[in-house]
Phi, psi and omega in degrees: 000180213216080174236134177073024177089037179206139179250174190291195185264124171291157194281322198202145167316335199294346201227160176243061217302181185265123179224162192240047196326150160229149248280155186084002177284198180277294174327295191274022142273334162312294165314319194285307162303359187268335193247349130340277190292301187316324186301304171290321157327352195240002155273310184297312168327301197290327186271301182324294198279346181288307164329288218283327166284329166306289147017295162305302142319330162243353154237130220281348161306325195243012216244051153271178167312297177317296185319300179343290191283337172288343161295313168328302184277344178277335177305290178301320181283322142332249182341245218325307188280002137284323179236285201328287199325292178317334190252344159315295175283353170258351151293348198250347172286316173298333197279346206261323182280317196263001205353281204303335183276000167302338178280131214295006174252354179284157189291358177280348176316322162312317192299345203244319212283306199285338209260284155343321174257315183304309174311313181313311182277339179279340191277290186353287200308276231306334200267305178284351151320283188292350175261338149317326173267339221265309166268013203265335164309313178310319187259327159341300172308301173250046193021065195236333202310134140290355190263112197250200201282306206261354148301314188260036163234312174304352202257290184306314177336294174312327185275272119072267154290309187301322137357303191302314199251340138322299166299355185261296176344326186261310171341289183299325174283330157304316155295330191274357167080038197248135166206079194310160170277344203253010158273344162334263145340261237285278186314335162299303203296320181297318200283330169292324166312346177280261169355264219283355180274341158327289215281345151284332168300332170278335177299307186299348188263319233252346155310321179265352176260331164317311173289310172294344160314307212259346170280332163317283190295349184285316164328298186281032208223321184265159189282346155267047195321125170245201184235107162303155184281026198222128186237119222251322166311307207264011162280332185270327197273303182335309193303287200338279211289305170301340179263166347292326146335294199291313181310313181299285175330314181277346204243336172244350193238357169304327186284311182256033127315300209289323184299330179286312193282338178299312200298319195292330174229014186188118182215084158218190242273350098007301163268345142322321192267333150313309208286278190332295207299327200270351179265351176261314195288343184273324179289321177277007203280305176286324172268014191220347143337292190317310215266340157309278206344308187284356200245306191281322179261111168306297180271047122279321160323288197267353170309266221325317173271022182274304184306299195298345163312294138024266161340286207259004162289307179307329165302305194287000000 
């Protein structure tokens, strides 16, 4: 409930109290801008990333283990700009237009519900993607990967499934209104555990260019200087182009970690306007992956404008 300019503390992130924003304040033009952006964000996802699985999908060239997974993740960013988003702003449209139909015995509630658990399953898969890419560079770097083409389809397969029955689990605790300190915990811990194992796996590579750095110069120093058999450029713009990825990432999904566990034991119009802001940057996040994917990798870049040629020759 809403008394005196303060709400109670919510059962669960999955839930709100009911508030009567009023119209022209600060509050509801934030939130409104918020969802502004998101709106438009969700079409550019839905296209951008849809480009990058054809691309992928129809040349057999580009069907490596990395690209592979990087079709994973572009797949999870496809959803979130088809479903997450769209039922984001329309849950959040409702609360602004509708307060009183927010209430958790009203039929928007399925509207909350679905919004929730999809998001909930794409960031899972995104979150278990990126520390998958993150050591498969790693071992990749060090010519250790285990990973081939029909291994990293078993590896999405998995994530995948594995997804599934997690999502439903926060789900269900959300509908029962449950928000244990030790399901809390626990979900903190998996995801910094996500976090450091990304960022050591990036430490050893980036250890490992290092090293081939200093063997390079050590090289060009004896007088029968050759060319090592490690082309140390395009190993580095590859690591480049996935930390640019792991950056993005860690930039849409750090904020609203933090901003959810605040909410979950402290909630008024302040941490409402966090929780948006940090769910439009985790959304842009799905619109601006493709456009890495397109900008750092050549041969998605000219698959992509091929396609899109394509696309206005059959119009023209």
């Amino acid at each position: 409930m809403y008394n005196n300019g303060t709400y109670s503390p919510p059962p669960h992130p999955f839930y709100f109290n009911v508030v009567a924003p009023s119209h022209g304040s600060a509050f509801y033009v934030v939130i409104l801008s918020t969802l502004v952006v998101v709106s438009i964000l969700s079409p550019l996802a839905v296209v951008a990333n849809g480009l990058i699985l054809a691309a992928i999908w129809r040349n057999p060239s580009l069907r490596t283990p990395s690209y592979v997974l990087l079709a994973g993740l572009a797949l999870t960013d496809l959803g979130t700009g088809l479903i997450s988003q769209p039922m984001y702003v329309t849950h959040w449209l409702i609360y602004l237009l509708e307060p009183r139909m927010s209430d958790n015995k009203r039929p928007t509630f399925v509207i909350r519900a679905i919004s929730y658990g999809f998001t909930s399953f794409f960031s899972s898969i995104t979150i278990f993607l990126m520390t998958v890419m993150s050591i498969e560079r790693w071992l990749h770097m060090s010519r250790r990967s285990l990973i081939s083409v029909r291994r990293a389809y078993y590896i999405l397969v998995s994530l995948f499934l594995f997804a599934i029955p997690l999502t439903v689990f926060r789900v269900s605790r959300g509908v029962k209104q449950v928000s244990s300190p030790s399901g809390d915990v626990a979900a903190s811990l998996s995801m910094s555990l996500f976090l450091t194992a990304t960022s050591i796996a990036y430490f050893k590579v980036f250890r490992i260019i290092r090293r081939h750095q200093q063997q390079i110069r050590a090289t060009q120093m004896t007088p029968n200087f050759a060319q090592t058999s490690i082309n140390l450029t395009k190993y580095k713009k590859s690591v480049f182009s996935i930390l640019y990825i792991v950056v993005i990432f860690y930039v849409g999904y750090i904020p609203i970690m933090i901003s959810t566990r605040i909410s979950i034991v402290f909630m008024n119009e302040v941490v409402v306007i966090v929780l948006n802001v940090s769910a439009m940057f985790k959304f842009l996040s799905a619109s601006l992956n493709p456009i890495l994917y397109m900008w750092r990798m050549s041969d998605i870049r000219t698959e992509v404008k091929f396609l899109v040629k394509r696309v206005f020759r059959k119009r023209n």
